[in-house]
FIZA-946619 format. One record per residue: residue number from 1; y negated, x, z negated of N, C-alpha, C in turn. Coordinates in steps of 0.05 Angstrom, whole numbers, plus 5000, padded with zeros to 4 digits. Layout:
<node i="NUM" n_y="Y" n_x="X" n_z="Z" ca_y="Y" ca_x="X" ca_z="Z" c_y="Y" c_x="X" c_z="Z"/>
...
//
This chain:
<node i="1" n_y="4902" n_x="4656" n_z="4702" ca_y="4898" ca_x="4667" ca_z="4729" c_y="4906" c_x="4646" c_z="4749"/>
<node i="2" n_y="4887" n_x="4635" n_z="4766" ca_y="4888" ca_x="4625" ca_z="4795" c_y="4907" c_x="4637" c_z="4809"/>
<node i="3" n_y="4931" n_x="4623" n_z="4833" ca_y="4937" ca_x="4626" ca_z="4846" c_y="4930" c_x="4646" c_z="4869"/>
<node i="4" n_y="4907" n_x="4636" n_z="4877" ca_y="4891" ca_x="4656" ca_z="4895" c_y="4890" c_x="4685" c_z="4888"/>
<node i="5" n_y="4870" n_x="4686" n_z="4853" ca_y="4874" ca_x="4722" ca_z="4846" c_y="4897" c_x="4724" c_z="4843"/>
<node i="6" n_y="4923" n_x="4712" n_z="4847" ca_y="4940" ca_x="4721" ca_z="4835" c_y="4954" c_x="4732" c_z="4865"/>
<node i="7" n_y="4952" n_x="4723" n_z="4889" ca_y="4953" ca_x="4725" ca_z="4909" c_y="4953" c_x="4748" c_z="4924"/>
<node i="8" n_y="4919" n_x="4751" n_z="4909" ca_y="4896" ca_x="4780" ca_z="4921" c_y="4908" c_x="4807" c_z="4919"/>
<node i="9" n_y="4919" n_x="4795" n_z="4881" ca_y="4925" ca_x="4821" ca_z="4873" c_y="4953" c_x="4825" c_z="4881"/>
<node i="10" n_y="4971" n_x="4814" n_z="4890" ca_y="5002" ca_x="4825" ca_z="4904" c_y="4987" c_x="4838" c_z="4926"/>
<node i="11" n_y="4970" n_x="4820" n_z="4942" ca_y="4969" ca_x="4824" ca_z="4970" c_y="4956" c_x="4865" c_z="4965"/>
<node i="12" n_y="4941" n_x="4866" n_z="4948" ca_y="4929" ca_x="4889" ca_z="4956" c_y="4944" c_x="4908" c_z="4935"/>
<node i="13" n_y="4967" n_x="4907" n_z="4923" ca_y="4992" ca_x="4917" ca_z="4915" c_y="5006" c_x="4930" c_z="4932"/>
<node i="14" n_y="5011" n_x="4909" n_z="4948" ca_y="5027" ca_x="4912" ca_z="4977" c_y="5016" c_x="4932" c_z="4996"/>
<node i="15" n_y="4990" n_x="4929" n_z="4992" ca_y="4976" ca_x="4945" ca_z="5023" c_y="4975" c_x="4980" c_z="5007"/>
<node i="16" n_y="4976" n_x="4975" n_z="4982" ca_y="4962" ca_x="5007" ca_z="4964" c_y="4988" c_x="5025" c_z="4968"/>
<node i="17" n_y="5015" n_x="5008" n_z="4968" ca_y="5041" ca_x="5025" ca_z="4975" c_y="5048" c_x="5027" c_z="4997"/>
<node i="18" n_y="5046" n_x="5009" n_z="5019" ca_y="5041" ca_x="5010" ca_z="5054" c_y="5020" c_x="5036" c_z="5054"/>
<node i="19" n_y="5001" n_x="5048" n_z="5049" ca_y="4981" ca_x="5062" ca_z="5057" c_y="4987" c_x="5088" c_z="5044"/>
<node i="20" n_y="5007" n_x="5094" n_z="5020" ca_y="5011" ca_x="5110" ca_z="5003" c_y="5038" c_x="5124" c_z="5017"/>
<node i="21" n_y="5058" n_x="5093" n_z="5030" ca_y="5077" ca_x="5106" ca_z="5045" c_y="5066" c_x="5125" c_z="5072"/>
<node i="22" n_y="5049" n_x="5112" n_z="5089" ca_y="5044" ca_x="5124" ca_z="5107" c_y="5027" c_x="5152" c_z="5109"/>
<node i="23" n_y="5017" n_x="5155" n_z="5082" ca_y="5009" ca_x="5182" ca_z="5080" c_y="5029" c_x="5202" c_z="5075"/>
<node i="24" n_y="5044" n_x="5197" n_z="5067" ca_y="5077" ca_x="5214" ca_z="5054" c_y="5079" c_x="5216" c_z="5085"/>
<node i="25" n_y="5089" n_x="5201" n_z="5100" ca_y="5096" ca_x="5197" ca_z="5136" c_y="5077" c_x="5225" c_z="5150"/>
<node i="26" n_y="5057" n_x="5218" n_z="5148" ca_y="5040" ca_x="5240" ca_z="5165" c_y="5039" c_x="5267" c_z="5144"/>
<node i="27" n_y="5043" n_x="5263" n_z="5123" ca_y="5041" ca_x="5291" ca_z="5114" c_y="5064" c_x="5299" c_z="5116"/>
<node i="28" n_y="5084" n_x="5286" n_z="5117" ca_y="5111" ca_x="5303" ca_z="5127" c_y="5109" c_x="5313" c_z="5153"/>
<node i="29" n_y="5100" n_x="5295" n_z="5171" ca_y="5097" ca_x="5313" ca_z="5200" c_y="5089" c_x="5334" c_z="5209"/>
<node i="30" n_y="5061" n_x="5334" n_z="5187" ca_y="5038" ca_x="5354" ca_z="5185" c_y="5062" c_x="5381" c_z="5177"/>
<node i="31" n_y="5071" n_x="5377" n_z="5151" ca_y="5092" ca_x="5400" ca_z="5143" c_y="5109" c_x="5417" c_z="5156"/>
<node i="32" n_y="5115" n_x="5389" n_z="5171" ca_y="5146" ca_x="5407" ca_z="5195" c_y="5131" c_x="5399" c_z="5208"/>
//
């Protein structure tokens, strides 16, 4: 594995738990 895919795949690791946190965020709001 290249540097780069190896890159890609943290980078869009990173964004899948950023986007997973922020749904938890608004669905808590949604709740209360």
């Amino acid at each position: 594995m290249n540097a780069k895919s190896r890159l890609l795949r943290i980078g869009t690791f990173i964004m899948n738990i950023y986007v997973s946190e922020k749904q938890c965020d608004t669905e808590g709001v949604i709740t209360n």
